[in-house]
N, CA and C of each residue as an Amber inpcrd file, in Angstrom:
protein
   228
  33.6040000  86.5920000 208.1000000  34.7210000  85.6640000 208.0440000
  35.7840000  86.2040000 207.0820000  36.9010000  86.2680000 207.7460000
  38.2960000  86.8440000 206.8050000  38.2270000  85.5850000 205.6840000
  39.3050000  86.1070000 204.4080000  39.4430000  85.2640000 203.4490000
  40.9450000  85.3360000 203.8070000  41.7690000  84.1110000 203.9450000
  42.6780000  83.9290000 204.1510000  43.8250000  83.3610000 202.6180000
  44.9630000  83.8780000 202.3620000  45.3870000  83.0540000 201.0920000
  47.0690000  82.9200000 201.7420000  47.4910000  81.8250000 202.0690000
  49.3290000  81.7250000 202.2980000  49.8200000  81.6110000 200.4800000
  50.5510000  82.0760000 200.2100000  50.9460000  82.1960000 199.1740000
  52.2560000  80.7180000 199.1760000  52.0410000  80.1690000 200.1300000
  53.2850000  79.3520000 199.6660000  52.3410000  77.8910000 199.3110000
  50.6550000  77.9850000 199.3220000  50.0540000  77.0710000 199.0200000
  50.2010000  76.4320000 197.4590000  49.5320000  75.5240000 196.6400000
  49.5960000  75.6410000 195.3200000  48.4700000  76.6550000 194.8850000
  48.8950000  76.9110000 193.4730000  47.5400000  77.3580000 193.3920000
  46.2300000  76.7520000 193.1120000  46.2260000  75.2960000 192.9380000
  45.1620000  74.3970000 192.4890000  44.4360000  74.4990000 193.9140000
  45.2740000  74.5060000 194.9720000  44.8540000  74.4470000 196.6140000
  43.9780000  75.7860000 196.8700000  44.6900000  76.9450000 196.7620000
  43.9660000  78.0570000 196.8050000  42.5820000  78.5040000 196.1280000
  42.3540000  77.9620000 194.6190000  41.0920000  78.2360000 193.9460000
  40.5840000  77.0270000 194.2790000  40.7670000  75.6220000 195.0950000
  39.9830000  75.0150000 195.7800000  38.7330000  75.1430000 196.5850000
  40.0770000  76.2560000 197.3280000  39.4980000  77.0670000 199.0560000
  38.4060000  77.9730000 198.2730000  38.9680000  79.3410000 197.2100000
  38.2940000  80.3290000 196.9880000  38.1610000  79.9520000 195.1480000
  36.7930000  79.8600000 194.6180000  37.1160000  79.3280000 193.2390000
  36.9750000  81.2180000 192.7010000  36.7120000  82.0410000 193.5010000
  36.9170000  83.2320000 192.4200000  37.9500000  83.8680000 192.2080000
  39.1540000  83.2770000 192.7420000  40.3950000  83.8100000 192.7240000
  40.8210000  83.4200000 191.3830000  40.3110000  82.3650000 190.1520000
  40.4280000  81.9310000 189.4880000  40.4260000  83.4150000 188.1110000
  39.5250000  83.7740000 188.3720000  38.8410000  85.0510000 187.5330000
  39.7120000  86.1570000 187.5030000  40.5430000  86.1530000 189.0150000
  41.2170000  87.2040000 189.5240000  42.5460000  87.5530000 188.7500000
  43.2960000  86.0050000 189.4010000  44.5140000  85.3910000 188.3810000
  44.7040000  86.1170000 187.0190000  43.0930000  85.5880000 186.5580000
  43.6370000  85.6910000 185.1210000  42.9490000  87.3380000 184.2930000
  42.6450000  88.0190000 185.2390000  42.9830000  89.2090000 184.6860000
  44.2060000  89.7620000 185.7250000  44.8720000  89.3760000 186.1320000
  46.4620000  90.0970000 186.3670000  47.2820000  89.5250000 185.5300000
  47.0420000  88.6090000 184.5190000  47.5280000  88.0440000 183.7750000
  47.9570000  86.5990000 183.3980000  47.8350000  86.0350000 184.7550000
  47.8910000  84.5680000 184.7080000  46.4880000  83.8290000 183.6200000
  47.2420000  84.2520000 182.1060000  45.9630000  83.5370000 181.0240000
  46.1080000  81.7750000 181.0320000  46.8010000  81.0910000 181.2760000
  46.2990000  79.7870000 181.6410000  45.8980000  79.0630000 182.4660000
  46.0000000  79.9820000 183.5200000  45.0650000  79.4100000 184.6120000
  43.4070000  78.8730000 183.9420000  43.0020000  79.0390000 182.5990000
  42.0250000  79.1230000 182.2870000  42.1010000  78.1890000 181.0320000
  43.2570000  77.6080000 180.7470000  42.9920000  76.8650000 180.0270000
  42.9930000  75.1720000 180.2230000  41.6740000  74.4100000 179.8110000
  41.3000000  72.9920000 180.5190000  42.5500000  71.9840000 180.4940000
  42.6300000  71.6810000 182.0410000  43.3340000  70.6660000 182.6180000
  44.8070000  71.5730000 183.3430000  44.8030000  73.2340000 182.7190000
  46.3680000  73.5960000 183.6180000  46.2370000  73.5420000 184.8360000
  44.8390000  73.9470000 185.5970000  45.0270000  73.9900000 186.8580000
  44.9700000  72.9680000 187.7520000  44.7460000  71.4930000 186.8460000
  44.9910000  70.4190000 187.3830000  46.2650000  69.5960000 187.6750000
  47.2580000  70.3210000 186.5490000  48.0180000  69.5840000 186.4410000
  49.3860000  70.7430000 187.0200000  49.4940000  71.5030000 186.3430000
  50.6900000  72.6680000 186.6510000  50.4710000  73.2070000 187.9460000
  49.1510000  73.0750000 188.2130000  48.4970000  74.2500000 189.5050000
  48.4860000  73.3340000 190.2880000  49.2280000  72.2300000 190.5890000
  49.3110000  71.7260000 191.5340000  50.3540000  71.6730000 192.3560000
  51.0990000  72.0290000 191.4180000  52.4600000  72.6290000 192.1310000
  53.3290000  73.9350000 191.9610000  52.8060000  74.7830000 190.8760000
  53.3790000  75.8480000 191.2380000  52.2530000  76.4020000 192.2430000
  52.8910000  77.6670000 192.3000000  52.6660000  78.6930000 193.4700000
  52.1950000  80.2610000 192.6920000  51.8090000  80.8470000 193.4100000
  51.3530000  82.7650000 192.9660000  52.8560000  82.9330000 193.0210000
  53.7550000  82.9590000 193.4190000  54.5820000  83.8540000 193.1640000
  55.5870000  83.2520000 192.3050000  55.5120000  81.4410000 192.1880000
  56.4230000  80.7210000 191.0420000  56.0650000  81.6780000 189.5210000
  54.2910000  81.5350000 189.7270000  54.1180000  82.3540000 188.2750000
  54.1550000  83.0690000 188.1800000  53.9100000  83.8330000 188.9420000
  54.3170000  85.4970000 188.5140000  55.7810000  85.4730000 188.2710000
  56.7880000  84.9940000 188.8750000  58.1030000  85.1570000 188.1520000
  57.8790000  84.5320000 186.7310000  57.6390000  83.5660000 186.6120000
  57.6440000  82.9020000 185.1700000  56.6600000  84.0590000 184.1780000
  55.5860000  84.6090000 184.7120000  55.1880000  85.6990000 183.3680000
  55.3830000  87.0250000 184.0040000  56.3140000  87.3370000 184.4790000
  57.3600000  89.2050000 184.9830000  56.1370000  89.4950000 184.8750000
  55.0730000  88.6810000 186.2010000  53.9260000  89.9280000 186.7400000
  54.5760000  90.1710000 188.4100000  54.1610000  91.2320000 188.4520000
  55.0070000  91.7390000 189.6830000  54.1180000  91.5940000 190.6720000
  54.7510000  90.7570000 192.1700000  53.9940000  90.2810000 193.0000000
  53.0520000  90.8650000 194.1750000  53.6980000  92.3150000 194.4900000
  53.4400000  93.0190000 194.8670000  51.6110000  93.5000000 194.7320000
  51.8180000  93.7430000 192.9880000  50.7470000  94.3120000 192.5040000
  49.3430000  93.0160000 192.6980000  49.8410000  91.5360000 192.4510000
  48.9820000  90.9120000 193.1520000  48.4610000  90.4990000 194.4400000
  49.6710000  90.8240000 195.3420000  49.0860000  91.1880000 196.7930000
  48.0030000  92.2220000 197.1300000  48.4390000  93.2710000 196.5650000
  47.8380000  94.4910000 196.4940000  45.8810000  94.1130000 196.1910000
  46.3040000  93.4360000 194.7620000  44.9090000  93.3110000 194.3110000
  43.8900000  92.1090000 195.0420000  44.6130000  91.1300000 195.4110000
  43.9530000  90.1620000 196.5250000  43.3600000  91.0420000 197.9320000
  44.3120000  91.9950000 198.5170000  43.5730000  92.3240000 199.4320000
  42.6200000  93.4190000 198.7870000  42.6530000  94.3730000 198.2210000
  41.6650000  95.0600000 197.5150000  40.5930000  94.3140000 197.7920000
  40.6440000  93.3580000 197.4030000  39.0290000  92.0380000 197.3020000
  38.6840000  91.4840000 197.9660000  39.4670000  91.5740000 199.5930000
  39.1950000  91.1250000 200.7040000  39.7500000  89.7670000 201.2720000
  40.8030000  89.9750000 200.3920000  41.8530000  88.6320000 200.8010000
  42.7860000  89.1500000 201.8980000  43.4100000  88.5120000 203.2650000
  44.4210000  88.5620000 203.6680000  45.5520000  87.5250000 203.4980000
  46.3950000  88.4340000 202.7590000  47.1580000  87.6960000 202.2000000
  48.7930000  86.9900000 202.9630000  49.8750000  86.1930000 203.0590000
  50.3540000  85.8290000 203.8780000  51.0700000  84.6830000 203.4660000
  52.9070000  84.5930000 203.4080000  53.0000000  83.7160000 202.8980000
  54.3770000  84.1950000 201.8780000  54.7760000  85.3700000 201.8660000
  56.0370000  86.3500000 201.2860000  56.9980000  86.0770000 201.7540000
């Protein structure tokens, strides 16, 4: 079974679907994804690519690394 991710989901929606994307996030740099209650509350409405603009991680490089891991990614 493919792992599917639309990037225009939230991200609270996405580590719903897949909770190890959580781990993923936050070594590309997204460090609060990990801290208790952000992904309840912020991660409900931003997006992978809202934050990556907000911390100048470049989006690319997290596409890149989602499919590396067997994500198809979708949603640019």
């Amino acid at each position: 079974m493919s792992k599917h991710i639309d990037l225009r989901k939230s991200v609270f929606d996405i580590c719903q679907e897949y909770p190890e994307i959580t781990d993923l996030l936050f070594e590309l740099g997204f460090h609060d994804i990990t801290k208790p209650g952000m992904l309840h509350t912020a991660g409900r409405f931003m997006t992978i690519p809202k934050g990556a603009a907000m911390k100048k991680i470049d989006l690319m490089q997290v596409k890149m690394m989602l499919e590396e891991k067997g994500f198809q990614v979708t949603g640019l």
